[in-house]
C-alpha positions as CSV (number, residue, x, y, z in Angstrom):
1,X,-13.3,-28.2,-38.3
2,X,-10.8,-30.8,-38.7
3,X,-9.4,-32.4,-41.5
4,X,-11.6,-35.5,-41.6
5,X,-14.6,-33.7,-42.4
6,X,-12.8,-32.2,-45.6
7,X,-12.0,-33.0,-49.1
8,X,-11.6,-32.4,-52.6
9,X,-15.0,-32.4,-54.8
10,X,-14.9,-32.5,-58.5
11,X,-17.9,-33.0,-60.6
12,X,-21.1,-33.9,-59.1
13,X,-24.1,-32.0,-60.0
14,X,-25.7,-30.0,-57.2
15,X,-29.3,-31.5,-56.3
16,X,-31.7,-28.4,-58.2
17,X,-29.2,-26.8,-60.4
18,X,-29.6,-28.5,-63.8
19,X,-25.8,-29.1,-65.9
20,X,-23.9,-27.7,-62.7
21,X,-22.0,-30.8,-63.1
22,X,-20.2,-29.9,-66.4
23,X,-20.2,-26.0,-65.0
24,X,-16.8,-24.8,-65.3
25,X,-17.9,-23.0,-62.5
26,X,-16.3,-23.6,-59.0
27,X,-18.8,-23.5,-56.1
28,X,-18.1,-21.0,-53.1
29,X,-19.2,-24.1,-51.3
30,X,-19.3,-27.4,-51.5
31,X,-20.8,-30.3,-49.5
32,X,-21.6,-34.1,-49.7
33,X,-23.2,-36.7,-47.8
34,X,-23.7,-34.7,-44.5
35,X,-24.8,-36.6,-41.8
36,X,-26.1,-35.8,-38.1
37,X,-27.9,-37.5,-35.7
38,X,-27.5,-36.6,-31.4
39,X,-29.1,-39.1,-28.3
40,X,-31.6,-38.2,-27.0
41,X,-31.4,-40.3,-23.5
42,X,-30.8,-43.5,-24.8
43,X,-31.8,-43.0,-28.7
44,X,-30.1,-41.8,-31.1
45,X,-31.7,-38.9,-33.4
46,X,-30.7,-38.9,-37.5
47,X,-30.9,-35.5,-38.3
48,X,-29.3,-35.1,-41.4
49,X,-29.0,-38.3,-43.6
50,X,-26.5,-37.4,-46.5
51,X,-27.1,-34.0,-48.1
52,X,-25.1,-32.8,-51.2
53,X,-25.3,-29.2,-52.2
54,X,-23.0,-27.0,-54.0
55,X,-23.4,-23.0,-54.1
56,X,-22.0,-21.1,-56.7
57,X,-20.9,-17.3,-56.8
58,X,-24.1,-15.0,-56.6
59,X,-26.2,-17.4,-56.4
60,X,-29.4,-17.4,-53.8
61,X,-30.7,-20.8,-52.6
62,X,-33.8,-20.8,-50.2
63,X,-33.9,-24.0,-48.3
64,X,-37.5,-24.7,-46.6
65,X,-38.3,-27.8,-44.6
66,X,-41.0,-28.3,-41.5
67,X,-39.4,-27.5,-37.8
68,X,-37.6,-30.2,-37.0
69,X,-36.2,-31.3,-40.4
70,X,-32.7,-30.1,-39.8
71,X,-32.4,-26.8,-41.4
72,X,-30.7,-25.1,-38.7
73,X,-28.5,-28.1,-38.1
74,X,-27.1,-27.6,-41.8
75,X,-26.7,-24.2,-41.6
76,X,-24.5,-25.2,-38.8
77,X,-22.6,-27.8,-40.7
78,X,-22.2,-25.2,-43.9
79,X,-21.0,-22.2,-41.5
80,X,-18.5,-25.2,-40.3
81,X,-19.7,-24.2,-36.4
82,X,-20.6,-27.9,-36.4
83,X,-18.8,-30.9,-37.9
84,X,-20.9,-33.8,-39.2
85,X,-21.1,-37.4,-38.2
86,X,-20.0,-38.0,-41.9
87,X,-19.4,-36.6,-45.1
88,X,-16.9,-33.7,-46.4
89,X,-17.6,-29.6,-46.5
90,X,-15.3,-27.6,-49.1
91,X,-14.9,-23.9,-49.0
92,X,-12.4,-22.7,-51.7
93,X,-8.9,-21.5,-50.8
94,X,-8.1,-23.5,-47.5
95,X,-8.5,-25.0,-44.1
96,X,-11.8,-24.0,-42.4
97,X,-10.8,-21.9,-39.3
98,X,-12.0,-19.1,-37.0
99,X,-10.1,-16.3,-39.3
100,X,-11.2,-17.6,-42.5
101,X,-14.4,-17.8,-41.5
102,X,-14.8,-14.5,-40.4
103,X,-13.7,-13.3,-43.8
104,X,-15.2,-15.9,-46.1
105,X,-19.2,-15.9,-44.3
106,X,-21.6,-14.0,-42.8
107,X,-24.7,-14.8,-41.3
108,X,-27.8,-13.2,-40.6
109,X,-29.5,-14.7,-37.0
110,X,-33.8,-14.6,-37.0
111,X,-32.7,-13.1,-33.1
112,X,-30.4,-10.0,-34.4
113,X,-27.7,-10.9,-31.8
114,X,-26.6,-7.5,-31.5
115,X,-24.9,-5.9,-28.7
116,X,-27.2,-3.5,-26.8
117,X,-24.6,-1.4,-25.2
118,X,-23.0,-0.8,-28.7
119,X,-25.1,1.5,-31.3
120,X,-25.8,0.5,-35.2
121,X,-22.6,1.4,-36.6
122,X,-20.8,0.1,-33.8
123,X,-22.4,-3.3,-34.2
124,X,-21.3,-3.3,-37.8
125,X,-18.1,-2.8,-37.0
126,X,-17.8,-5.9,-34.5
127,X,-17.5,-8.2,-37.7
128,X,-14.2,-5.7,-39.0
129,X,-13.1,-5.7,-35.2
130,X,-12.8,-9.9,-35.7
131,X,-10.2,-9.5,-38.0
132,X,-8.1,-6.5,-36.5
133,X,-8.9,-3.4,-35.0
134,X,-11.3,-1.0,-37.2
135,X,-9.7,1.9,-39.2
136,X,-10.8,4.9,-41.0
137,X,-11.7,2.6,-43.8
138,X,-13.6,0.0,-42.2
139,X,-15.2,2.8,-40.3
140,X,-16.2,4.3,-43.6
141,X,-17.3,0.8,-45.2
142,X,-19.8,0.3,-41.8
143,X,-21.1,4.0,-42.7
144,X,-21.8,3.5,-46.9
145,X,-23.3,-0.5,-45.3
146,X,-25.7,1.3,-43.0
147,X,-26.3,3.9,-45.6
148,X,-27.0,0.9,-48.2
149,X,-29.8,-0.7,-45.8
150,X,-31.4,2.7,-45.1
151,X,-29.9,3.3,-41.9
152,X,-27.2,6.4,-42.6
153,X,-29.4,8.5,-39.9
154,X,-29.1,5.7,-37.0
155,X,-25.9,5.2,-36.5
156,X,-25.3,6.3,-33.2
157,X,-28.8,4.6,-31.7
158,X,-28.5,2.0,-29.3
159,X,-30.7,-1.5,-30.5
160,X,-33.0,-0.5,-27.9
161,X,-33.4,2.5,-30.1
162,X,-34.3,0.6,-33.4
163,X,-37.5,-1.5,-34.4
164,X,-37.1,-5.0,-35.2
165,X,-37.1,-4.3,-39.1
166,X,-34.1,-1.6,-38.1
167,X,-31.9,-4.1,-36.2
168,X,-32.4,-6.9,-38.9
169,X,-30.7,-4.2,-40.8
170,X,-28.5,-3.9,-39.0
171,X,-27.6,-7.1,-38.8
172,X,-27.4,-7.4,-42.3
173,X,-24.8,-4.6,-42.6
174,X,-22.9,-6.3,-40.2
175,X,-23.3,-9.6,-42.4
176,X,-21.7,-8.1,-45.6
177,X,-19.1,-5.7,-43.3
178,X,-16.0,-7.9,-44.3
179,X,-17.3,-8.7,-47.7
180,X,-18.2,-12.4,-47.7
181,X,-18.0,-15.1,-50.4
182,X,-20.9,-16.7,-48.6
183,X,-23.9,-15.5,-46.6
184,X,-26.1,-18.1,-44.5
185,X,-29.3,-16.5,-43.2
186,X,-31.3,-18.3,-41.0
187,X,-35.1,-17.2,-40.8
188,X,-34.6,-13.5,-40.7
189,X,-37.8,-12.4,-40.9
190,X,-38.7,-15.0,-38.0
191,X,-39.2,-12.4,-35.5
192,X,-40.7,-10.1,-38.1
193,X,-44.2,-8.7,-39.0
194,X,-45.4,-9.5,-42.7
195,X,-44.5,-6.3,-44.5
196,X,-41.4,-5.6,-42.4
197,X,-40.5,-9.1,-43.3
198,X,-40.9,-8.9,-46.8
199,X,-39.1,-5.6,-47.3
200,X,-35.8,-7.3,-45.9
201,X,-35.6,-10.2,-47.7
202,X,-36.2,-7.6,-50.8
203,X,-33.0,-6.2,-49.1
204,X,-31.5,-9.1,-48.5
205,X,-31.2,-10.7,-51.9
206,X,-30.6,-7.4,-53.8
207,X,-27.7,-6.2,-51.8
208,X,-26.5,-10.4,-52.6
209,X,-27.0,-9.8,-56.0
210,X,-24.9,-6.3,-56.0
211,X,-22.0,-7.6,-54.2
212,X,-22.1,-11.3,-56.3
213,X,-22.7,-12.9,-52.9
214,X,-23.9,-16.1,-52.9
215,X,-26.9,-17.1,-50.3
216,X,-28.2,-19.8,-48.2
217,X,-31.8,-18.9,-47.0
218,X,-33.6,-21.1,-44.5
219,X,-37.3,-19.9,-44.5
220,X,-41.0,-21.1,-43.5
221,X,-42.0,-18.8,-46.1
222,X,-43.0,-19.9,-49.3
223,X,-43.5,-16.5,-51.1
224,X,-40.0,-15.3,-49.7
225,X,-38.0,-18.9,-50.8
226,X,-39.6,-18.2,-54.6
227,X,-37.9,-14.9,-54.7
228,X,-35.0,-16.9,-54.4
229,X,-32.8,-18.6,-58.0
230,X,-33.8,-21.8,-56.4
231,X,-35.0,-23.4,-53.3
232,X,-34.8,-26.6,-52.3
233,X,-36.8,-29.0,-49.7
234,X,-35.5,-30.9,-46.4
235,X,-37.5,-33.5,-45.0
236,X,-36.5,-36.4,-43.2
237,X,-32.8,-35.4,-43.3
238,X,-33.2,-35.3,-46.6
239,X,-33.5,-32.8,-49.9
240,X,-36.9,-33.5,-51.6
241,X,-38.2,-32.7,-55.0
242,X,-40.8,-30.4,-53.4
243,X,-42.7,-29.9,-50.1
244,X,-43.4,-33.0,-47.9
């Protein structure tokens, strides 16, 4: 992301978190006045229309909105995979680039994105291989991650090999395998059944709350957002007191 899209941000209260504007806390993120819009043919789409939010250090915000209300195409501005029309997105320590990234997020896909020639723990330890090539110790991390999600006896199975639940799982370890400031999921459970669904965002937010890891859930689901510290609503480009 270049330059223009970044600044400096000092006290402005995050939309949601009551007296987070005279927190001495420092966000692990930081964002205001995001804007998007794309043509369509001739006509051009607003998207986004000036979003603020700051997230703070194990801290889980759920983010719900109707389809089309732009969730995705923030999660895309926060990861900094996307740079808005407008506005400025801080992560602390530095330039936003393709190493720092690697090291400062993780995100969790509704589609698993895993790679079915490679088997769990090898999956896990794409993020590692990202960074440089995987040692004893990163080899040991993916094993204690995989452990963590309930995975310890699957290592060596193929995605073809797991359920939907197991590969979400997987895809979590592999989330949390370089030890993220930040973790952006975007509707994991999507391609999940009910209780398979609930029993990973159970996972989800209590291996964020061991590891102090701050998270940014988009989710349809209202029972899984209120599990979360706070959630907030986008509609019309725009956060909302509550559901449109």
């Amino acid at each position: 992301m270049s330059d223009d899209h970044r600044s400096d941000v000092a006290g402005v209260g995050d939309p949601g978190r009551p007296g987070s504007a005279s927190s001495a806390a420092t966000p692990v993120l930081s964002a205001r006045g995001l804007t998007k819009s794309y043509l369509s043919g001739t006509r051009r789409i607003e998207v986004l229309r000036g979003v603020d939010l700051d997230v703070f250090a194990g801290e889980s915000v759920a983010i719900r909105g109707e389809s089309g209300s732009g969730k995705s195409t923030l999660l895309n501005l926060l990861s900094g995979l996307d740079a808005p029309d407008a506005g400025t997105l801080v992560w602390p320590g530095g330039r936003i680039d393709a190493d720092r990234r690697a090291r400062f997020l993780g995100i969790v896909f509704q589609s698993f994105y895993l790679i079915p020639e490679l088997n769990a723990l090898e999956n896990v330890l794409m993020a590692a291989r990202i960074l440089k090539a995987p040692g004893r110790a990163e080899r040991e991390r993916a094993r204690a991650l995989l452990a963590r999600v309930g995975l310890a006896s699957r290592e060596d199975h193929l995605p073809a090999q797991l359920s939907g639940g197991e590969r979400q799982r997987v895809a979590l370890a592999r989330a949390l395998m370089n030890s993220p400031q930040l973790l952006l999921a975007d509707e994991p459970t999507g391609n999940l059944d009910e209780h398979t669904g609930d029993a990973v965002i159970e996972l989800l937010l209590g291996l964020c709350a061991e590891t102090k890891t701050a998270l940014v859930l988009v989710t349809h689901n209202a029972l899984h957002a209120a599990k979360a510290q706070r959630t907030l609503f986008l509609h019309d480009g725009r956060f909302t007191t509550g559901p449109s």
